[in-house]
C-alpha positions as CSV (number, residue, x, y, z in Angstrom):
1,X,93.3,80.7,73.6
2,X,96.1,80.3,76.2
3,X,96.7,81.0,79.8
4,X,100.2,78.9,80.6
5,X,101.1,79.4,84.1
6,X,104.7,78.6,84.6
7,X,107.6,76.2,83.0
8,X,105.5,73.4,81.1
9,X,108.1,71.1,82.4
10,X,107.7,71.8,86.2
11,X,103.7,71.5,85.9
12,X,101.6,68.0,86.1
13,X,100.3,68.1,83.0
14,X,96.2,66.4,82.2
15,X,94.8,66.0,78.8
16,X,90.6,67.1,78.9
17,X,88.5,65.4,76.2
18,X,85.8,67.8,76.3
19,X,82.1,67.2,74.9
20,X,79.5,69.4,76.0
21,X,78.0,71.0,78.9
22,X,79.4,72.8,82.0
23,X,81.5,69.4,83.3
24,X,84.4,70.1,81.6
25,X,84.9,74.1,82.3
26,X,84.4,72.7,86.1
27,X,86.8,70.1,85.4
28,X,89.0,72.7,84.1
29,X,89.1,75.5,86.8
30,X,89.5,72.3,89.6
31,X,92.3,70.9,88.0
32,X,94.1,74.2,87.8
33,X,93.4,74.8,91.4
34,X,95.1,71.0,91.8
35,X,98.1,72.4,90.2
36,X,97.6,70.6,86.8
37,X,97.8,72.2,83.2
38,X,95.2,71.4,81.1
39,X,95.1,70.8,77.5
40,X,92.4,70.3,76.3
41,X,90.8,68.5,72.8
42,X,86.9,69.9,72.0
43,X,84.5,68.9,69.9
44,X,83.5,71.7,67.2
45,X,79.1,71.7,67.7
46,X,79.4,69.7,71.2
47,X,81.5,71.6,73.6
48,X,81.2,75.4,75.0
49,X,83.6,77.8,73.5
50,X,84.0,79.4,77.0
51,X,86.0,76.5,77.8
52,X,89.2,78.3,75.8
53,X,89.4,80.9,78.3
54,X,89.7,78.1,81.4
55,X,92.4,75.4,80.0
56,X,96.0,76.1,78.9
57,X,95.6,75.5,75.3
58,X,92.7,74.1,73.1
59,X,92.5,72.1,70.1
60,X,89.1,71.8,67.9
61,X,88.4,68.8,66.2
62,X,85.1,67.2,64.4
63,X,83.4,64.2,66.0
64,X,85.2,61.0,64.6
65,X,88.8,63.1,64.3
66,X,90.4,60.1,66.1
67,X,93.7,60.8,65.0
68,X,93.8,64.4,65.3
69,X,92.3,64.0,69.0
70,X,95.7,61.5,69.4
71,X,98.1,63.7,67.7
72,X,96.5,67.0,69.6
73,X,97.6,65.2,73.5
74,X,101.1,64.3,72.2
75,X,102.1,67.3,71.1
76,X,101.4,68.7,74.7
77,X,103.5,65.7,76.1
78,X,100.2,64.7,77.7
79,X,100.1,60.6,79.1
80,X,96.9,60.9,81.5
81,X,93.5,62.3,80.2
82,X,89.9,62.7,81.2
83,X,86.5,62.3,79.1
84,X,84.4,64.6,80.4
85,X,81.1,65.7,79.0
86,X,78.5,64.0,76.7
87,X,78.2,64.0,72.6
88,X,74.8,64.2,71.9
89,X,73.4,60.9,70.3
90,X,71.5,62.4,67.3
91,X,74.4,64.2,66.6
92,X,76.4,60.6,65.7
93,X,74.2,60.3,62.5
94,X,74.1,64.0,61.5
95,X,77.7,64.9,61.8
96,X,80.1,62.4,62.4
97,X,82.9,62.3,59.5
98,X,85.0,59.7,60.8
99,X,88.7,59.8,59.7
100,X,90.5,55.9,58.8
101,X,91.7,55.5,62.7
102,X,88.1,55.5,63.8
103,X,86.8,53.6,61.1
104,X,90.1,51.2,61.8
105,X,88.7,51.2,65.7
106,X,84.7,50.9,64.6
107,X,85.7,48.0,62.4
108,X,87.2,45.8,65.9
109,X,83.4,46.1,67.1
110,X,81.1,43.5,67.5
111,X,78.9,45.5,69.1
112,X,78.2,49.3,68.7
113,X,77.2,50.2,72.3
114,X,78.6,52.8,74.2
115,X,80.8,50.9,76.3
116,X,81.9,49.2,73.9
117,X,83.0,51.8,71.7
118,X,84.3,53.9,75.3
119,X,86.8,51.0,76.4
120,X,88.5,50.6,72.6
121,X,88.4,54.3,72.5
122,X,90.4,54.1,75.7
123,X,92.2,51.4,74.5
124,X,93.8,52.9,71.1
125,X,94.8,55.9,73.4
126,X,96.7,53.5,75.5
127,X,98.3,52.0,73.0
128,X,99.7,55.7,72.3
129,X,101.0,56.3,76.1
130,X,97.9,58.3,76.8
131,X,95.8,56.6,79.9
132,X,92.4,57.5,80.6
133,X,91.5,58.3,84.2
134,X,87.9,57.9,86.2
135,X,86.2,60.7,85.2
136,X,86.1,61.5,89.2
137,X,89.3,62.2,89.4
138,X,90.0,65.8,91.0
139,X,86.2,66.4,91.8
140,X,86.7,66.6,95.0
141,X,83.2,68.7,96.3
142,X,81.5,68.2,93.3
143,X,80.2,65.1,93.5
144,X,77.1,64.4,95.0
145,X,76.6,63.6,98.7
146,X,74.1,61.0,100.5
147,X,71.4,62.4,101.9
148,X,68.5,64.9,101.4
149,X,70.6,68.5,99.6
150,X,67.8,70.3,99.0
151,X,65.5,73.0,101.7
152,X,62.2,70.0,100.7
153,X,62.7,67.0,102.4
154,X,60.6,64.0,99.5
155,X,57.2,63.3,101.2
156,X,55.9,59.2,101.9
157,X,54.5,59.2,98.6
158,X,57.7,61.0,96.6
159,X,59.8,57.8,97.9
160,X,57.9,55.5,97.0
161,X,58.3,56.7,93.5
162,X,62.1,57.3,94.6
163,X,62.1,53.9,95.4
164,X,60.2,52.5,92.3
165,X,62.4,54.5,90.3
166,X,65.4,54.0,91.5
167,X,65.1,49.9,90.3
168,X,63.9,51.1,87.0
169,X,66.8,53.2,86.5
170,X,69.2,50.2,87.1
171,X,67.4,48.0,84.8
172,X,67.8,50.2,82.2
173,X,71.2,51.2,82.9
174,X,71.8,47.2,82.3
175,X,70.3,47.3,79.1
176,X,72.9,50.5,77.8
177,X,69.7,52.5,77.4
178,X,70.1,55.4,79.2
179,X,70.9,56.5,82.8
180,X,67.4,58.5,83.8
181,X,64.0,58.0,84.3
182,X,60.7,60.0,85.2
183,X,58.1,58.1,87.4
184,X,54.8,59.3,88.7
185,X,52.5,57.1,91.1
186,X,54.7,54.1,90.5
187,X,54.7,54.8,86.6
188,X,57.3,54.8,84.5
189,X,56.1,57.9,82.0
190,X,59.8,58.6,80.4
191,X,63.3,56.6,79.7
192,X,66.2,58.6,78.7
193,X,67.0,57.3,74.9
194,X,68.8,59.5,72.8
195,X,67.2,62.8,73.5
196,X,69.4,63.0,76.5
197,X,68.0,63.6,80.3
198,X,67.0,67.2,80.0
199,X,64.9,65.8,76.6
200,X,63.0,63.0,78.7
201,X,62.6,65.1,81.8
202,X,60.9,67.3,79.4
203,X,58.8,64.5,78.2
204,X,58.2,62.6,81.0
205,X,57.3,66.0,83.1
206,X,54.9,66.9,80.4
207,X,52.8,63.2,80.1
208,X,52.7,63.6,84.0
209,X,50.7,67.1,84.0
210,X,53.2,68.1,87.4
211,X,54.4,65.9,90.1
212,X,56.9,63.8,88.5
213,X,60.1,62.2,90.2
214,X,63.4,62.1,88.1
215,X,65.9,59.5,88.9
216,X,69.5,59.5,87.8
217,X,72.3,56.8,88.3
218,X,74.8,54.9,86.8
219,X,75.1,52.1,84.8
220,X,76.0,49.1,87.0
221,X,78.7,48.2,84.9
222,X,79.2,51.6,84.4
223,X,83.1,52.1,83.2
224,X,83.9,55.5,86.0
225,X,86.5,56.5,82.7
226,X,83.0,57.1,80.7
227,X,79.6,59.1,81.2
228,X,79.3,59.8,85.0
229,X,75.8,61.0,85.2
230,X,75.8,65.3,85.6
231,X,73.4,67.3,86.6
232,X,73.1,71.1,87.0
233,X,71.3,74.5,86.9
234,X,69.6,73.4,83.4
235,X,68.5,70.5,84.8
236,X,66.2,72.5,87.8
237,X,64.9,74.7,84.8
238,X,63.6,72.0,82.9
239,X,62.2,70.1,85.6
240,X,60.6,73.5,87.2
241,X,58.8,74.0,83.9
242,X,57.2,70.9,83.6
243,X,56.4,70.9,87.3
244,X,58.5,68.0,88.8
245,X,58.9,67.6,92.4
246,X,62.4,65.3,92.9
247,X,65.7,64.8,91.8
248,X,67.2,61.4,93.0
249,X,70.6,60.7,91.9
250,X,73.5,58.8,93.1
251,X,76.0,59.5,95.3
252,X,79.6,59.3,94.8
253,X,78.9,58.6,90.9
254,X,77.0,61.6,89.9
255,X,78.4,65.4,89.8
256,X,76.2,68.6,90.3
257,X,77.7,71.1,88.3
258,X,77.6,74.8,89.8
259,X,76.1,73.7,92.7
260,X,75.5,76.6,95.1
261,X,73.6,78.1,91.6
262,X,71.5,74.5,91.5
263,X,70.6,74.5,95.0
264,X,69.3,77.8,94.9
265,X,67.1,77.2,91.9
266,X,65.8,73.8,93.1
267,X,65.3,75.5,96.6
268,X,63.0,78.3,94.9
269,X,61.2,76.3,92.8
270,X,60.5,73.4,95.8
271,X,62.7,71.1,94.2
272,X,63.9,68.2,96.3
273,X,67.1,66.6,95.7
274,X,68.3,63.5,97.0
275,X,71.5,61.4,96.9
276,X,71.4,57.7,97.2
277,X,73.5,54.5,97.4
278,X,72.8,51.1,97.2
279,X,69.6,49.7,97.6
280,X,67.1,52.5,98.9
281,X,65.2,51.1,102.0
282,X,63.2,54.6,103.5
């Protein structure tokens, strides 16, 4: 579906490599208000339909369509894009069908980790005119602020797990495992793996019988182009049903998606949600 606004040649134009999730409709809609276009490439099983009805054009592709996703942005005279929105992991040994130019790009690998396959993803777009920004880039108000956001303030014994789990997550993170953890009384009950957070919430919530403490951050090599930790309404609905108390993420590097909407939930259900930087002293 199409909305153009205006001459095609007197707009900025941006190129959106969407996977799923809300991150790339909000993506979309602040872009627009930035006065970009948007073209966007999705991912047929990964990324929202809805997502038509808030860019200027779409192209569908399958996972591993590496040189359709290349030929999609040049034919909209696109040379800056954005990855925005995750692939789920399980879904890279059910339906990947990868065309010669990925295999051509998985072949360079030494290594199949994510950044690894990110930055030569990034780099066989540059080699076509096509840069990849930091996935920050026009998310201006939706990125996550330092400080308590939430009505609950985290009681003495909520930051010590905040605290706990806030080192965990970094280790992790170091490892390329994942970017979340679940911690109760200085216990690590869950690691994101390939389930994805809302998967090891669920776990993690569940092997804690209530009380739990979920911490999200980034990688600390973590690539800004690639993965910025997102959070949103979904997220409060899992962690209300399993009956965890906090959400610690970091500031600057993570985005809550429709936030007034998240707020609100976590509010009701007596959420707490925290942003942190650095090393986290309280």
């Amino acid at each position: 579906m199409s909305r153009e606004a205006g001459s095609a040649t007197e707009a900025r134009r941006i190129g959106l490599i969407a996977g799923n999730g809300r991150f790339p409709v909000i993506f979309a809609d602040n872009a627009r208000r930035l006065g970009y276009q948007v073209y966007a490439v999705a991912h047929v099983g990964e990324t929202e339909p809805e997502l038509a009805d808030h860019v200027d054009r779409i192209h569908w592709i399958k996972i591993g369509q590496l040189n359709k996703l290349v030929q999609a942005l040049k034919s909209e005279g696109v040379t800056e894009a954005v990855m925005l929105g995750g692939v789920k992991k399980t879904h890279v040994f059910t339906t990947v069908r990868p065309d010669f130019r990925t295999l051509a790009m998985a072949a360079r690998l030494a290594i199949w980790r994510d950044d690894d396959i990110l930055r030569e993803f990034a780099a066989e777009l540059e080699r076509e005119g096509i840069m990849i920004r930091e996935s920050t880039f026009g998310l201006e108000g939706v990125l996550v602020e330092e400080g308590v956001l939430s009505s609950r303030k985290p009681t003495d014994k909520e930051w010590e797990d905040i605290r706990y789990g806030w080192e965990v997550a970094r280790d992790i993170g170091r490892l390329d495992i994942g970017q979340c953890v679940v911690v109760k009384d200085r216990v690590v009950v869950a690691v994101e793996a390939v389930e994805g957070t809302d998967g090891a919430i669920r776990r993690g919530g569940e092997l804690a019988a209530g009380g739990a403490v979920v911490v999200k951050r980034s990688k600390p090599q973590q690539d800004l182009r690639f993965d910025l930790p997102a959070v949103g309404p979904r997220t409060i609905e899992v962690m209300r049903s399993v009956k965890a108390n906090v959400l610690a993420l970091e500031a600057g590097r993570s985005v809550l998606l429709d936030r007034a909407e998240m707020l609100q939930a976590a509010n009701r259900a007596g959420i707490a949600i925290v942003g942190l930087r650095g090393d986290v002293h309280r």
